[in-house]
N, C-alpha and C positions, 0 to 999 in steps of 0.2 A: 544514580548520582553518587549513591556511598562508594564505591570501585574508584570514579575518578577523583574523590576529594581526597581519600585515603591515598591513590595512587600517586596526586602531586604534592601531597604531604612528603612520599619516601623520594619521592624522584630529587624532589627539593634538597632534603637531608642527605641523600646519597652525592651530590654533585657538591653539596659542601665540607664531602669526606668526614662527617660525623660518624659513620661507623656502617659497615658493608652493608653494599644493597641487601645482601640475601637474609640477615639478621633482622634489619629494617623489616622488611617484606613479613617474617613468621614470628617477628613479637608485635606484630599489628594485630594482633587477632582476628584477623578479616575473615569470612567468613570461606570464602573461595580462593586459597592462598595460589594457587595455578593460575587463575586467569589473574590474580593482580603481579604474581611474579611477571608474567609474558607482558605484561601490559611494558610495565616499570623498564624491564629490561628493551622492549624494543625501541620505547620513545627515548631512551637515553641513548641507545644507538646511535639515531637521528637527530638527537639532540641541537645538531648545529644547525642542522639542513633546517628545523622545527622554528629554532630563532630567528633565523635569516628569513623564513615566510610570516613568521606571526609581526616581525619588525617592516618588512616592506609592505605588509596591507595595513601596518596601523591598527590593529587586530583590540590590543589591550585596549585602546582610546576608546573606540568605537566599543567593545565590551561592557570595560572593565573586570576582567579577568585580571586575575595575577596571572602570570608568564609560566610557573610551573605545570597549575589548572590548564591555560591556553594550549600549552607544548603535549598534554597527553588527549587533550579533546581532538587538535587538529589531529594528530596521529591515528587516532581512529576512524577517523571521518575522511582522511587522504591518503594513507600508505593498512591503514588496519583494516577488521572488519566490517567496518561501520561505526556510528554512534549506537551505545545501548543505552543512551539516556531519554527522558521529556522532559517538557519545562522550559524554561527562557534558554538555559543553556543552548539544550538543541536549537530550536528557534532560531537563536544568534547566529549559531556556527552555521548553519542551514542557508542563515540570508545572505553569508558571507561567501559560502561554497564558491561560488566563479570566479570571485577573488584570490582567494585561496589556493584554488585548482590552476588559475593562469600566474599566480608567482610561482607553484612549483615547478609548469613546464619552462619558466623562463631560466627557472637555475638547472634546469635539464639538458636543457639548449648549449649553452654557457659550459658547460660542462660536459657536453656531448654524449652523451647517455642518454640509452630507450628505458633500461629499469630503474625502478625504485633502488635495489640493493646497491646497484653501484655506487649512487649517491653517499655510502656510508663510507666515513673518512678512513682514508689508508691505513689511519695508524690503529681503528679497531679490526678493519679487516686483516692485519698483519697477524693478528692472536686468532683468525683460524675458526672467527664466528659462523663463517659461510660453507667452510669443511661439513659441517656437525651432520651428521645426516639424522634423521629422527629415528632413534630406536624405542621399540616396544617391547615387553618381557610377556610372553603369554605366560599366563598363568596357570599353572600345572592342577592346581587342584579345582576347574572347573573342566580344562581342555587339553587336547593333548597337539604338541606341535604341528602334526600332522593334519588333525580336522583344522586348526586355525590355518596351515595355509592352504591345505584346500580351497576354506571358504575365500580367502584372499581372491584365488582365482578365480574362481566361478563371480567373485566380483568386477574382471578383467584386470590385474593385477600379474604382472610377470614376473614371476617365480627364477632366481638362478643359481636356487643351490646354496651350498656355503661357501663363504668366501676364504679366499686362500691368503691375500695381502689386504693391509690400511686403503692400497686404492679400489683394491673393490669395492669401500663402501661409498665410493663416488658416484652417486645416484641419481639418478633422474627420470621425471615421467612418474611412471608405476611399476617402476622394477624395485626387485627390494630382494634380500637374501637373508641368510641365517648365517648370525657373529659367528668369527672362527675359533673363538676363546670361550662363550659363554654358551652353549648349544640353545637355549631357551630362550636367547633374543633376536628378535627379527630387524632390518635395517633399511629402512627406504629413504626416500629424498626427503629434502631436509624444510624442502615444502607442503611436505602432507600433513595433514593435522587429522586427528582421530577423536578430539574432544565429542564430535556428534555422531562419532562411529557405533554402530550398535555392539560389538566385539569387548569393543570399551566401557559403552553402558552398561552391559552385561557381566560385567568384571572380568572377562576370557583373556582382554588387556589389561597389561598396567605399563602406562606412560613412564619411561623411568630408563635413565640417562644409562650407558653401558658402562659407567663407570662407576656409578649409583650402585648398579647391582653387583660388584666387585664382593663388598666387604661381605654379604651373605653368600656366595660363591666360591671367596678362598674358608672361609668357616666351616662352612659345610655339615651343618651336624644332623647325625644319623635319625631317621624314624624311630620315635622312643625315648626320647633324648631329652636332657633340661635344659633348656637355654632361656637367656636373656637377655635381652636392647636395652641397654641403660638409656640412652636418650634417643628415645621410639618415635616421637611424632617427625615427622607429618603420617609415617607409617609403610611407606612402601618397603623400606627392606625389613621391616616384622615380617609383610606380607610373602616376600619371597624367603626368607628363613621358614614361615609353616607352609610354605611347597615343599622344598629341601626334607623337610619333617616328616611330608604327605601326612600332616594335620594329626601325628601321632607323637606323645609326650606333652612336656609342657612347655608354654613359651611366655615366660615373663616381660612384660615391658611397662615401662616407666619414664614417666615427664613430668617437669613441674609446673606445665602450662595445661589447667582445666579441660578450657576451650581449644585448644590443638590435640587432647587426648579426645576431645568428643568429636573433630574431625575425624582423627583415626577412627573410632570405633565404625564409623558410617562406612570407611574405604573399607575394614578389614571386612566387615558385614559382608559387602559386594564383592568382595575375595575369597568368599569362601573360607575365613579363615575361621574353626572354632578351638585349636587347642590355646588358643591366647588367653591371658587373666592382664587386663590394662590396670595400671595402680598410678594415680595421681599424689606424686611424692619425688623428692630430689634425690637422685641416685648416690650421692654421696651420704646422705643419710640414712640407708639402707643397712640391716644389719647384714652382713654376712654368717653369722653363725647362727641366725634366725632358725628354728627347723621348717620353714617353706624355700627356705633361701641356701642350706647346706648341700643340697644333693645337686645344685646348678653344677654342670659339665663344661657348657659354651657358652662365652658375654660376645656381645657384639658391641665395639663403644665407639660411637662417633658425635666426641663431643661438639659443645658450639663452637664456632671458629673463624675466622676473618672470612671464608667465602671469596679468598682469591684467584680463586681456580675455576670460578663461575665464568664464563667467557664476556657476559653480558657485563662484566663490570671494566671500570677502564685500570689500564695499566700501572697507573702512580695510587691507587684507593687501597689502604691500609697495607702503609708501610709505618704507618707508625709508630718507633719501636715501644713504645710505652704501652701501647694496647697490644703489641705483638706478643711482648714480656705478661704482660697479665693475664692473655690467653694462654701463653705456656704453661703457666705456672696452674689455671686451673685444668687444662688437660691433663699437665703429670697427676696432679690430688687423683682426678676419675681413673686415670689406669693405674698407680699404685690400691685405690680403694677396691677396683675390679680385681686385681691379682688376690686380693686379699683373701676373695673366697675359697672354704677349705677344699673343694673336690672340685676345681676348675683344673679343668683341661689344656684347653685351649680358647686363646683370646684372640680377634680380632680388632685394632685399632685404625680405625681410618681419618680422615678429612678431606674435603674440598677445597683447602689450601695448596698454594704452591709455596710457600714460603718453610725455611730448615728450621726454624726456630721452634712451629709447630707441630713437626714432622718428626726428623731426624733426630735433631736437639730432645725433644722429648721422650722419643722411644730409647736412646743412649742412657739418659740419667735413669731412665724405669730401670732399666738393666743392671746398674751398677747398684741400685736400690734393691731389687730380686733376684738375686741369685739363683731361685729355684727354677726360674723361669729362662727361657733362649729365643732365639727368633729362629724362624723355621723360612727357607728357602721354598718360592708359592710359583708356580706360573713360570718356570724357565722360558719359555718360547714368548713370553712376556718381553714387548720390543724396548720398552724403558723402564731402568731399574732405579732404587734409590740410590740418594747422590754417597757416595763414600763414606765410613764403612760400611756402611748398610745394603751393600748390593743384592738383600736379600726379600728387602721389601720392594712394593711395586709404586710406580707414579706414572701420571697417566695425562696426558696434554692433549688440545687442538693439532698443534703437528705432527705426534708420534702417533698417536693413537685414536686421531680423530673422534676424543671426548671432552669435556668439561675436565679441568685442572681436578687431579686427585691425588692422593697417598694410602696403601695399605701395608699394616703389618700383621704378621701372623705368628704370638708369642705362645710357646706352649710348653709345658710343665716338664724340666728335665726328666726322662725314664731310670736314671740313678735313685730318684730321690722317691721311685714307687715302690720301694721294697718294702715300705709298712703292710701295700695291699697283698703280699706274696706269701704263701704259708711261711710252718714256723720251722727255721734253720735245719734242726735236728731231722725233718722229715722232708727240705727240699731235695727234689732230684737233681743228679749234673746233668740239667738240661744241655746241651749244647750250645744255645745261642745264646744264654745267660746267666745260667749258674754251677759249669763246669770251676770255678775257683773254687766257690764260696762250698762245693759238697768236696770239693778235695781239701779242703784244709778244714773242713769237718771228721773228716776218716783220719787226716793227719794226730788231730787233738783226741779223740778218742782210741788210738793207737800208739802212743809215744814210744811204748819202749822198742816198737820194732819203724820207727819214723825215716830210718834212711829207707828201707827199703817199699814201705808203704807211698813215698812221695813219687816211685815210679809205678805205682801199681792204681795209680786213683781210677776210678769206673769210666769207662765210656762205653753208653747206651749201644748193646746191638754191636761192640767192636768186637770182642771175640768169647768163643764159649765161656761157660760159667767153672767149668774145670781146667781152663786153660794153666798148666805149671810154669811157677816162673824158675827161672834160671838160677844154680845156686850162685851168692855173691862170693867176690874170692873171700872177706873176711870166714864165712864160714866151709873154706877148702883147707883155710890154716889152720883149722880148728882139731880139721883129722876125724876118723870114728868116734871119737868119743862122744862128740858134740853132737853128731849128727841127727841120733832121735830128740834133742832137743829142738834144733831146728826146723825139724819134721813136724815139731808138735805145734810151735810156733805157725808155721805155715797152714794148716789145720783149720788152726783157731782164725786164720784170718779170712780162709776161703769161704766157710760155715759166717760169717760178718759181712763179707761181702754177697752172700747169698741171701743174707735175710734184709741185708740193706735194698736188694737188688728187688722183694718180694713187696717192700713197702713204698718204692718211689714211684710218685703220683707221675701221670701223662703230662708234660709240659704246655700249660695252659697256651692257646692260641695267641699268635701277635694281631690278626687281622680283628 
């Protein structure tokens, strides 16, 4: 009973645009945030077809239900799984069933349609709900792609490979393939449900939208490594960052919601995942310069956010600019707070918004605020880019990309500004790919008085022998015999400098 009180509690709130389903949905604290998200989201779907039946049998009269409670009961009970409830509830809905059952066929009739789906009004099918196909992310640190599709097929499951276009994830039946972008997600019809799959209970799956697993995918951080999810729960991308890890290094995550950190801990459990440390605390409260917190390399930040990129929500739900503006303004606080730490590398910033305010607008002023930091260029073969300047980030829709509304950035720490970590001047080499200036204008300053001609003689590693003579300049041809062993002596001294410079420069540390 708690599922559907809670569930027409948000359905309620959500239809009077008090603030996005999907916020609604994970500050409920409900216990099972997946089955009440799918609940929420499909009876609002339906939402009209739901009125239209609970009003022509007279439903509330004969109940007394409130209309929100009526609209997610009958949905279960005629387009869902069933009722999971007892009590009068069922009961009622129960005695009513062939009532119920015979006004649906009559608007079916009416309407000329054999399925349910059709039923669902043009203008949510137009955002591309019925594209979605259902993707899974196997889970690396219990399975490996290969045994998971195996077993797919030995389940009678049709196997085609990876797909090459958006239409190939056009599915149906029991065919299913592997995403062309994300090698670790598999894609079938957008009718299979895996909630009772054992793959799933086993943790080998993890349900989790391919747009979802973006923001741990362009990251990417290496086995060894320190990362941290500033706002972690519900938990699935922690979960796919400590695969990325293969469960080596540390993986910090943080939420200021108790009970959505102790959901997490139950998922990461059955994930296999153990380099994590969960902390119940507000990410902007976090010290950076803490010593548990200094040595963080990768953040992953995908704060709260209107959720208009959820497909299940309708078209005109948080546009309003007052709440858009107050989301902005605390996303920038979290990615300014996140750059803040001293040995980040690289940041990931994402959302489930489609809206510039929260996206674009906000990774723009981060920019102008840090300087040390740039946006790095993710996913070329990536079909939709962000909207101008930013063509360097990713966004990700029902029509393009046959996902749920999304945005990625991927901001990473100018390599100018690493030269603190680089030894010290007097001893670097002219490497080639980085400090061919910085060691010739090292030889320049420790040679002045012979500087015109040292500024053609700077080292390059391996270019020619170490006795190579240079060329007399004409100044010392006008000079005549006289000059000459002083010249001589000069050149000397500078070959014996370039020889011992040559005996102390360190191997050019690797870029990879």
């Amino acid at each position: 009973m708690a599922l559907y009180v809670k569930a027409a509690e948000i359905l309620e709130k959500a239809e009077n645009k008090q603030a996005a389903l999907k916020t609604l949905v994970y500050d409920s604290k409900f216990s099972n945030i997946k089955q009440l998200f799918a609940l929420v989201c499909e009876a609002q779907k339906f939402s009209s077809v739901l009125e239209e039946i609970i009003g022509s049998t007279r439903l509330l009269k004969l109940t007394k239900l409130r209309l929100p409670l009526a609209k997610v009961l009958v949905y279960d009970l005629l387009l869902g799984r069933g009722l999971k409830c007892g009590g009068t509830w069922k009961a009622a809905l129960l005695k009513n069933r062939p009532r119920l059952q015979a006004a649906l066929a009559r608007i079916k009739v009416r309407q000329g349609v054999s399925d349910n789906q059709d039923l669902i009004p043009a203008s949510v099918q137009q955002r591309g709900d019925q594209l979605l196909p259902r993707y899974v992310r196997v889970n690396t640190l219990k399975t490996s792609l290969e045994d998971a599709v195996d077993y797919l097929k030995r389940e009678g499951f049709m196997y085609q490979g990876r797909a090459r276009t958006p239409d190939d994830l056009k599915l149906k039946g029991k065919t299913f393939v592997q995403d062309m972008h994300i090698p670790e997600i598999l894609a079938f019809s957008p009718k299979k449900d895996f909630h009772d799959h054992f793959l799933y209970k086993a943790g080998h799956l993890i349900l989790q939208d391919k747009a979802s697993c973006l923001p741990a995918h362009v990251l990417d951080p290496p086995p060894g490594s320190v990362v941290l999810d500033a706002c972690a729960a519900p938990g699935n991308k922690t979960s796919h960052l400590a695969a990325l890890m293969k469960n080596k290094g540390r993986l910090l995550a943080f939420d200021l919601d108790a009970k959505r950190l102790s959901t997490m801990s139950t998922l990461l459990l059955r994930a296999g995942v153990t380099c994590h440390q969960l902390s119940h605390q507000d990410f902007l409260k976090v010290d950076p310069q803490a010593p548990e917190h200094r040595e963080v390399e990768y953040i992953l930040l995908d704060p709260s956010c209107s959720g208009s990129g959820m497909v299940c929500l309708r078209e005109d739900s948080d546009t309003d600019e007052a709440r858009l503006k107050s989301l902005a303004s605390f996303q920038l606080k979290c990615l300014n707070h996140a750059l803040s730490f001293p040995r980040l590398s690289r940041l990931v910033y994402s959302t489930c918004s489609v809206h510039r305010q929260e996206n674009e607008d906000v990774v723009l002023a981060c920019l102008q605020q840090n300087s040390l930091f740039r946006l790095v260029p993710v996913l070329p073969q990536w079909p939709e880019r962000g909207l101008q300047p930013l063509s360097q980030c990713l966004r990700a829709s029902p029509s393009s990309t046959r996902t749920h509304g999304f945005f990625v950035a991927l901001l990473q720490r100018r390599t100018e500004e690493d030269a603190d970590d680089r030894p010290e001047p007097t001893s670097v080499a002219a490497c080639p790919s980085e400090s061919l200036g910085t060691a010739s204008a090292l030889k320049r300053a420790a040679e002045s008085e012979c500087e015109a001609s040292e500024s053609e003689d700077a080292p390059e590693p391996s270019a020619e022998p170490a006795d190579t003579q240079d060329p007399p300049t004409t100044q010392q041809t006008e000079r005549g015999e006289a000059a000459a062993p002083s010249a001589q002596k000069k050149k000397k001294k500078r070959k014996r400098r370039k020889k011992n410079n040559k005996t102390q420069e360190p191997v050019c540390p690797s870029t990879h």
